[in-house]
C-alpha positions in Angstrom: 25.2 6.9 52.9 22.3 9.3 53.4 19.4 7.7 51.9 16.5 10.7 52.6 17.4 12.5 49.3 17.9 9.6 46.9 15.0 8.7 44.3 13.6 5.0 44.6 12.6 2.7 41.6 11.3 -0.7 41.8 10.5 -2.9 38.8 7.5 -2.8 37.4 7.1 -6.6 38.2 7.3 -6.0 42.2 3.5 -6.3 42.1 4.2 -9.9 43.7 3.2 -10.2 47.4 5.9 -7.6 48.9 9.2 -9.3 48.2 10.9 -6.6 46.3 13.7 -4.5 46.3 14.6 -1.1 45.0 17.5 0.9 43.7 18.6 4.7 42.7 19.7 4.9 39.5 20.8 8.6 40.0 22.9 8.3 42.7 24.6 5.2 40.6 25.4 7.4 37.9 26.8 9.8 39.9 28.8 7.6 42.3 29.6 3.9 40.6 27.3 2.4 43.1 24.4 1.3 43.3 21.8 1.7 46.5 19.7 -1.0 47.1 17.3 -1.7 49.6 14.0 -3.7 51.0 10.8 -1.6 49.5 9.4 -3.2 52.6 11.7 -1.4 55.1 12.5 2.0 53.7 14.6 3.3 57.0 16.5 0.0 57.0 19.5 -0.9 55.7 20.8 0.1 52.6 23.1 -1.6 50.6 26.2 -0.5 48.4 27.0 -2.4 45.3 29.3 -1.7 42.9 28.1 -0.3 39.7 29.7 -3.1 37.1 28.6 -5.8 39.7 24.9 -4.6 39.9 24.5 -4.3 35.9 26.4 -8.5 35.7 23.6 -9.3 37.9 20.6 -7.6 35.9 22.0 -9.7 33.2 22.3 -12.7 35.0 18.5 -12.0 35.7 17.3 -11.2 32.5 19.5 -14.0 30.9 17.0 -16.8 33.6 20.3 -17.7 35.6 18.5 -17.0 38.5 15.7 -19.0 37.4 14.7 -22.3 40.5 14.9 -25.5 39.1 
């Protein structure tokens, strides 16, 4: 996946200290996957999620199922 081209969000709540990640909605709406990647390491690696799975696990986020103990 060529990453150069693709527009990068990050949640407005990244303002934590670095440990953040970022997706591309566009190309997600395009392809039925998602791009995700460390906003600390642009050129790194890149990581294809499907879609579906992406938008369970913004759920599972907003839901506090993530949440430590």
């Amino acid at each position: 996946m060529t990453t150069d081209s693709l527009r990068w969000y990050k949640s407005s709540y990244s303002d934590n200290g670095g440990t953040c990640v970022e997706w591309s909605p566009g190309h997600a709406a395009a392809t039925g996957t998602v791009p995700v990647r460390d906003s600390k390491d642009p050129s790194g690696p890149v990581l294809a999620v499907p879609a579906a799975a992406f938008a369970s696990f913004v759920t599972g986020v907003k839901a506090g199922t993530f949440d430590a103990a």
